[in-house]
N, C-alpha and C positions, 0 to 999 in steps of 0.2 A: 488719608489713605494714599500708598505710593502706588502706583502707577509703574513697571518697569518695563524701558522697551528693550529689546532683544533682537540683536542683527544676526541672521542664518545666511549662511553661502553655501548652503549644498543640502543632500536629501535627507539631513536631520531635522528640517521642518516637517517633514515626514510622521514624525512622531506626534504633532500637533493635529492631524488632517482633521477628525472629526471636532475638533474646538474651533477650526477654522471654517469648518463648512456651519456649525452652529453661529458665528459673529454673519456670516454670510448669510444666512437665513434671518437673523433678525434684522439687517443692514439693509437688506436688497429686496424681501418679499412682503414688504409692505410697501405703500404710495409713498413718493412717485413711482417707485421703480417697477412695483409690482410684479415681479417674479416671482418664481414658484419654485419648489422642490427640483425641478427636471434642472432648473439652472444651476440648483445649487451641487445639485449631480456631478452636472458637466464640469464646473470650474474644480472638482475634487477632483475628475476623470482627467483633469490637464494638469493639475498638481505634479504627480510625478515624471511627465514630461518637461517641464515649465523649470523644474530643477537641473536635470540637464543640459539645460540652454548656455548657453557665454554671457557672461555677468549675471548670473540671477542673484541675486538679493530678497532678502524678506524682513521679514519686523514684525514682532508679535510685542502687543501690548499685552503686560502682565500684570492682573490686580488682583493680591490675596488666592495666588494659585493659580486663576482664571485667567484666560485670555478673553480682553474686552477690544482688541482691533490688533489688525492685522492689515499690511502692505505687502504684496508682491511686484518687482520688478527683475528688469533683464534686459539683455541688450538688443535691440533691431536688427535684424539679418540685415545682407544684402543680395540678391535683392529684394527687393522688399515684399509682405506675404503676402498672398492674395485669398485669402481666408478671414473667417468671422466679420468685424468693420474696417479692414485694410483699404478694400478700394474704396469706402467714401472721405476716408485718411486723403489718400494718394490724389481719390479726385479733387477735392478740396485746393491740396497743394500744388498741383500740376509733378509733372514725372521727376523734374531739375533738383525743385526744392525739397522732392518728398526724399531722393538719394541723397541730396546735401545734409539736411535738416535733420531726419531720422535714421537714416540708417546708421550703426553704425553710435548710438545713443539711447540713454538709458530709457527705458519705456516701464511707467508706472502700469501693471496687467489691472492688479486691485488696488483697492485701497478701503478698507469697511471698518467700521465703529460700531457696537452696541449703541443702541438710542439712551441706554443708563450712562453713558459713558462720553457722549454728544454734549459740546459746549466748553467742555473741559480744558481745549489745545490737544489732545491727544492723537487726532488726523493730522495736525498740523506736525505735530513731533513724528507718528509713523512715515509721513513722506518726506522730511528729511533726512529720517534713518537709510531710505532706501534711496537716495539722492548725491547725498552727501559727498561719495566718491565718482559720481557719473564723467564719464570721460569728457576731460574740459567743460564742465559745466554741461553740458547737452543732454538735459533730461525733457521726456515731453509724456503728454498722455492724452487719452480720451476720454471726452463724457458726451453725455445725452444734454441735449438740451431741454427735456422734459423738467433738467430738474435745476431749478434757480438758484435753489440752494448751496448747490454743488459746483453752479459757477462761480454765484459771489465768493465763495468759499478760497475757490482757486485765483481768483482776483485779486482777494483781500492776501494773498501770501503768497503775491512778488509774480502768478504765474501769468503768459500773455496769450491770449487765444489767437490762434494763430487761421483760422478757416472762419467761416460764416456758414448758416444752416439754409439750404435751400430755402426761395420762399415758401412760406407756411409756417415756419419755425421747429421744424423735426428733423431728426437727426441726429447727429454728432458733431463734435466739433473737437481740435486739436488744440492742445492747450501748449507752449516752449515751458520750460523751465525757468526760476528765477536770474539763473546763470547762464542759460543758455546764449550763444553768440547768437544767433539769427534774430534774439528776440527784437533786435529792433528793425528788419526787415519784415516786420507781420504787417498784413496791410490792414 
């Protein structure tokens, strides 16, 4: 069975929305992540916004019709947001590295897999579709640290975390790029 990924630069992913918010529901509203409908709402609700942005990029995996994963990214303002996880971003890096670092670089929003579809390489192919041009290598993202899976993940394919999670182990944390120049300044 092929597998084809598919890179969007504009609001013809548009036409996807409802298979994306479906990959989104099965990706995100079970453990760890445990979200619900209202999330999966919200990230529809920012869809067509999120296309207007500067560099946005996307990537639809396509199998026998279906889309089984899906990548959204885009480039980092400056300055930098102060909305949704931004300021545990920002605190993390302190103010220098978070304008050096991120701004200004391509920022992974999603990244979801169907669990039929999990194991395959297919997260590893959708985040290079949406990478692959990022300005000078400078790509970065967030995850939760709830989910281990998700770190080894980004571990295992070249990515460097770039922050630590408060004590307790909760959180977020900022992951550089494989290409990214700062990766070797992470501490």
């Amino acid at each position: 069975m092929t597998t084809d990924i598919r890179v969007h630069r504009d609001a013809g992913i548009l036409a996807y929305t409802e298979s994306l918010r479906s990959v989104y529901v099965d990706a995100f509203c079970s453990p760890p992540w445990n979200e619900d409908e209202a999330q999966a709402a919200e990230f529809v609700s920012r869809l067509p916004v999120s296309v207007r942005r500067a560099g946005f990029t996307a990537a639809t995996a396509v199998r026998d019709g279906e889309v089984v994963g899906f990548a959204t990214a885009m480039t980092t303002p400056a300055p930098f947001p102060t909305d949704r996880c931004y300021p545990q971003a920002a605190a993390g890096l302190g103010d220098d590295r978070t304008a050096d670092w991120l701004c200004g670089a391509r920022e992974i929003d999603e990244l979801a897999v169907r669990p039929t579809a999990r194991g395959t390489g297919l997260a590893a192919r959708l985040l290079d579709a949406v990478t692959a041009d990022a300005p000078e290598g400078r790509a970065w993202l967030l995850t939760s640290v709830r989910n281990g899976r998700a770190l080894a993940f980004y571990r295992r394919h070249g990515w460097t975390q770039a922050t630590r999670p408060s004590p307790g182990g909760k959180g977020i944390v900022v992951f550089l790029g494989p290409r990214h120049p700062a990766r070797s300044l992470a501490p």
